[in-house]
Structures are given as structure tokens and as C-alpha cells.
N, C-alpha and C positions, 0 to 999 in steps of 0.2 A: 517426418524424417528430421536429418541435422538443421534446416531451413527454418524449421517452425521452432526447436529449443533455441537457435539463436536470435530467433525475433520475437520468442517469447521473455528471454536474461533479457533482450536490451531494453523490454518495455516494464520489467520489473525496474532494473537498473536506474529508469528513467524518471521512473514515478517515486521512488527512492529519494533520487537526488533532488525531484522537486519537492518532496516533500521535506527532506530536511533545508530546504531553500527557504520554508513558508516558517521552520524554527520548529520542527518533530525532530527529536535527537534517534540515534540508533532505531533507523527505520528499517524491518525486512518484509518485502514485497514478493509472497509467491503465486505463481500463479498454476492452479493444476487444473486442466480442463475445463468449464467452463465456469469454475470456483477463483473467486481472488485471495489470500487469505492477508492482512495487514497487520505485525507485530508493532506496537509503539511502546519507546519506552517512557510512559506516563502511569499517573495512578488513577487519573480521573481526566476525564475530555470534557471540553464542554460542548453543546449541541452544535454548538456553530463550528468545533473542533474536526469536530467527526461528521459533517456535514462535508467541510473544506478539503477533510481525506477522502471521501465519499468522491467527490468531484475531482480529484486531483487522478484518482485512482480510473474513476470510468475514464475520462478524455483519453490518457496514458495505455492502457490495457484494453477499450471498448468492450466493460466487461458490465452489466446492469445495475444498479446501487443494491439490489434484492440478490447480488451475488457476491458483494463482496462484506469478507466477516474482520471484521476489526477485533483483537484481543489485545487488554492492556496489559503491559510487563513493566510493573516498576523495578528496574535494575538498581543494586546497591554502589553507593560510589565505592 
């Protein structure tokens, strides 16, 4: 019910602002059932990149590193 979509925005929300915390610019965090999906706006990560999301994202969400899908979006300025 409304319980779970609001505890589900504040743990996107959360992982969001620590990830732009950690220096990922326009980050969108969604989460749909037991899927994470993670938009950065980058052209390339580096391992230890997407590692750092990887962990920012399971703590925040307690969602397993084998479920969440990182895709890059380099945005034009």
C-alpha cells in the first residue's frame, strides 16, 4: 500500500543524495520490486565507480548487487 511507496521514494531519494554526495551528478534511483535500476549521468565508470554505486545503492535500498542495473546517460551541457 501507500507505506511501502513512501519507504520505497525515501530510500531511493536517499541513495540519490548520497550518491551525488560521493560526486555522481544527476543521479535517478528507481526501485521497482525486487529490481534497482541506477541512471548516471557519465560516459564511462570506472570499476571501482560502479562498485562504490553498487554498495551505496544495496546499504540504502537492501537490494543484492546481482539486482541492481546501472545504465549510463551522458547528458549534453
Amino acid at each position: 500500500g501507500m507505506i511501502n511507496l513512501t519507504d520505497m521514494a525515501e530510500k531511493e531519494t536517499a541513495a540519490e543524495i548520497l550518491l551525488e554526495a560521493k560526486g555522481f551528478t544527476d543521479v535517478v534511483v528507481s526501485i521497482s520490486g525486487t529490481m534497482v535500476d541506477v541512471v548516471v549521468n557519465a560516459s564511462t565508470l570506472t570499476d571501482a565507480q560502479r562498485a562504490q554505486i553498487e554498495d551505496i545503492v544495496k546499504r540504502k535500498t537492501e537490494v543484492g548487487a546481482e539486482n541492481i542495473v546501472i545504465t549510463l546517460m551522458k547528458l549534453e551541457e
